[in-house]
N, C-alpha and C positions, 0 to 999 in steps of 0.2 A: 582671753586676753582682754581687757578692760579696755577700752574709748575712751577717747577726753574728747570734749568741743570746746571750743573756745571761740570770743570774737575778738574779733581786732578793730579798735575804728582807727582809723586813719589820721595824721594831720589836718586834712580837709573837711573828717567827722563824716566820712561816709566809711559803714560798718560792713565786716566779713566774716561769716560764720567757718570756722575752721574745724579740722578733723585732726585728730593723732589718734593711731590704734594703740596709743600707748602710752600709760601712765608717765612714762619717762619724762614727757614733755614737763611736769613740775620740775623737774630738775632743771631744766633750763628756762623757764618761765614763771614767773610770779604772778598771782589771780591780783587784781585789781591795782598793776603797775605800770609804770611808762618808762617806753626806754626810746631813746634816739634810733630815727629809722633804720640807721647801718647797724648801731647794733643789736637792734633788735633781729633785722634780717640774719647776722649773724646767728643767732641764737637759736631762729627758728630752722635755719639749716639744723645746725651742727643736732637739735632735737628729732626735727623730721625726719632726720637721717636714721640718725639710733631709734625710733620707733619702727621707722621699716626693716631695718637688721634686725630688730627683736620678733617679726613675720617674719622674716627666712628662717631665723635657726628653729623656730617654732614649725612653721606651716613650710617649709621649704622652696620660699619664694618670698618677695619682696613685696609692701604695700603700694599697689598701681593708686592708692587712694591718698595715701601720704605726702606721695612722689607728684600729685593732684594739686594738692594744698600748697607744697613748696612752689610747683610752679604760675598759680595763682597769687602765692604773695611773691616771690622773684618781679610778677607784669608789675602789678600795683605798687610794687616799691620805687621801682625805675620812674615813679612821676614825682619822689620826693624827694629834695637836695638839703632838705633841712625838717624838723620839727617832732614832732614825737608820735611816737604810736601806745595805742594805750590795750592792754589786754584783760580781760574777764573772762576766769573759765564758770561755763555752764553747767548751773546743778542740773543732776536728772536725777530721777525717782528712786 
């Protein structure tokens, strides 16, 4: 199953290197977009989510590393009441 990385920088322009075990995450995120921090938090749920359901039915068990990432951007978002977050996903080789 394929990985995505992605960063996220912040409103405040400080940067967070993210994991999805899974392509899926295009589907709910655009490479070199901004989206308003709620709905981006949305977004990133409703994707991290469905990357880890896609390790269950796979590997029969849930991504502990997904579930990592959601709760890393869940902290970080909680300091923003307004402004945008910007995302890039990461080429690899």
């Amino acid at each position: 199953m394929p990985a995505v990385n992605f960063t996220v920088r912040w409103p405040d322009g400080q940067e967070f290197n993210a994991y999805s075990p899974s392509t899926i995450i295009h589907q709910h995120l655009q490479h070199d977009a901004s989206y308003p921090v709620e709905e981006f938090m949305q977004r990133a749920e409703t994707a991290l989510d469905a990357a880890s359901e896609r390790v269950r039915e796979v590997k029969g068990f849930s991504c502990s590393s997904a579930m990592d990432t959601l709760s890393q951007l869940r902290h970080t978002a909680r300091s923003f009441n307004q402004g945008e977050v910007h995302v890039s996903f990461v080429q690899t080789p």
